[in-house]
N, C-alpha and C positions, 0 to 999 in steps of 0.2 A: 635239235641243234641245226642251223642254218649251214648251208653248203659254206657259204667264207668261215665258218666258226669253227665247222669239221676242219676246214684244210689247214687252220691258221694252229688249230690244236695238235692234228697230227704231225704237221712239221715241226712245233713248237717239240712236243713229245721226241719226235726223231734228232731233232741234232740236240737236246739236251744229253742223249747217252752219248754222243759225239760228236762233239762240233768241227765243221772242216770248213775253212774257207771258203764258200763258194758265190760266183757270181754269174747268173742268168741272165744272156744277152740273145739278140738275134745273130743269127749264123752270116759268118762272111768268108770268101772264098780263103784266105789265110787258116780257117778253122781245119781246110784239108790236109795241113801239115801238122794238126796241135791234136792229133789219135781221132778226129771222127769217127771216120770208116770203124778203125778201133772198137768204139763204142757203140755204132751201129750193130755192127757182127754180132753182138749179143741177141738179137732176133733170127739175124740170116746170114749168112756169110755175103758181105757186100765186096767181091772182087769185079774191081777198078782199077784200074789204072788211072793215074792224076791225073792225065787228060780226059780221060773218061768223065771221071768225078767231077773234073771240072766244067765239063760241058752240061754232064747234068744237074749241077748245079745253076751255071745260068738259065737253064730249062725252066728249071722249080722257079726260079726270080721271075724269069716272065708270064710264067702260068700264077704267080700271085700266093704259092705255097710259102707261108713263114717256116722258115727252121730257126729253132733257138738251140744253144747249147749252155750246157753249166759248165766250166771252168773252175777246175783246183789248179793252183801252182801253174798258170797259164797250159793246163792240159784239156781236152775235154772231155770229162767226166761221164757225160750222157748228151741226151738231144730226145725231141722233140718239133716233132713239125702238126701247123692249123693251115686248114684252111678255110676261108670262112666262105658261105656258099648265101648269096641271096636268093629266096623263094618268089614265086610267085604266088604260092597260097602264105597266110596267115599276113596278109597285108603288107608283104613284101618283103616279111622280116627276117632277118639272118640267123645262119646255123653254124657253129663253129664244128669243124670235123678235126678231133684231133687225133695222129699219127704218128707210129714209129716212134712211141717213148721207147727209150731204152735208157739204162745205166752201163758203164763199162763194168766189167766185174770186179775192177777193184774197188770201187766204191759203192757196190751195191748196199744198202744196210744204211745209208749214211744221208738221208733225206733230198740225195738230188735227183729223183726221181718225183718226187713228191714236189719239191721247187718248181720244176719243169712245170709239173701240172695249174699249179698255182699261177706261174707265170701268164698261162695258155688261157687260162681262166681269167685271169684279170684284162687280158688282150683280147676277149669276148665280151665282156661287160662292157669294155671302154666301147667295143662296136655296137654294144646295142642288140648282143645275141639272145635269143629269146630262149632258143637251148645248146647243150653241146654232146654230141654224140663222141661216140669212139668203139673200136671192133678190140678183143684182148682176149687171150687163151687164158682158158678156162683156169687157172692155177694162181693169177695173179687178179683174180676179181675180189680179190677180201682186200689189194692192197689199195683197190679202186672204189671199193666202197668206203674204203674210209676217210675215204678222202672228198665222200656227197653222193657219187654216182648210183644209181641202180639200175637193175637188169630192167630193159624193158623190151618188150618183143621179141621180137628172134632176124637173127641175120642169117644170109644165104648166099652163097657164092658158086661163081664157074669159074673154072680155070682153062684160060684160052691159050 
C-alpha cells in the first residue's frame, strides 16, 4: 500500500468511528487565544505568556517554520509544525522535517492528529520533498506507522 493510500485509509478509518468537524489550516497569531498552547502541552508544558508566545511566534514566521492547527468548533484541536530544509547533497533537493504534533486531549482518538499529518504531507509533495523525516517517543510509533512512515536509523541528541 502507497504512503497517500495508507493515510487516506487510516483517516478514512479514524473519523468513520467518529466524525468531528474539523478543519486544517496554517497557524495565525489569533490561534494563541483559540487553546494552542493548550494543545501544545500535551508534549511539554508550553508556559508563556501571550507576549511571549507571541513573539515567538513571529520568530517561527521569520525562520520559515509552518505551524498548522486543526480546528473543532473554532478551538484548536492539535498542531503541527514543518519545516522544509533544502540540501545540498541529492541535487539540492528538499526534506520536509516535521514537528511538534500534538492533539489536545480532548480529542485525542478522533483523526486530527492523523489530518495534521496528511496535511504536512501534502505541503511536501507540493514542494517537491524527496523525503520527510520526524523524531517521536517511542509509544506513538505504531500511530506513525500507519500512517507510511518507518523507522529508519537512529537519532541522537544533546541537551544544551
Amino acid at each position: 500500500m502507497n504512503l497517500t493510500r495508507s493515510i487516506a485509509y487510516y483517516i478514512l478509518k479514524r473519523m468513520s468511528e467518529e466524525l468531528l468537524p474539523l478543519t486544517v489550516r496554517m497557524m495565525d497569531a489569533t490561534d494563541l487565544r483559540r487553546g494552542f498552547l493548550a494543545a501544545l502541552s500535551v508534549l511539554k508544558p508550553a508556559e508563556l505568556t501571550d507576549e511571549q508566545a507571541l513573539e515567538v511566534f513571529r520568530n517561527r514566521m521569520q525562520a520559515r517554520v509552518q505551524t498548522y492547527v486543526a480546528l473543532i468548533d473554532d478551538r484548536i484541536a492539535g498542531t503541527a509544525s514543518l519545516f522544509l530544509e533544502p540540501k545540498f547533497i541529492h541535487g539540492g533537493g528538499i526534506v520536509g522535517h516535521i514537528e511538534d504534533v500534538a492533539t489536545h486531549a480532548a480529542y485525542q482518538k478522533h483523526g486530527v492528529g492523523a489530518s495534521l499529518v496528511a496535511e504536512l504531507l501534502s505541503v511536501c509533495r507540493r514542494a517537491g520533498c524527496y523525503k520527510v523525516i520526524l523524531d517521536c517517543d517511542e509509544q506513538v510509533i505504531p500511530f506513525y506507522e500507519k500512517l507510511g512512515f518507518r523507522r529508519w536509523e537512529h537519532t541522537l541528541r544533546i541537551d544544551l
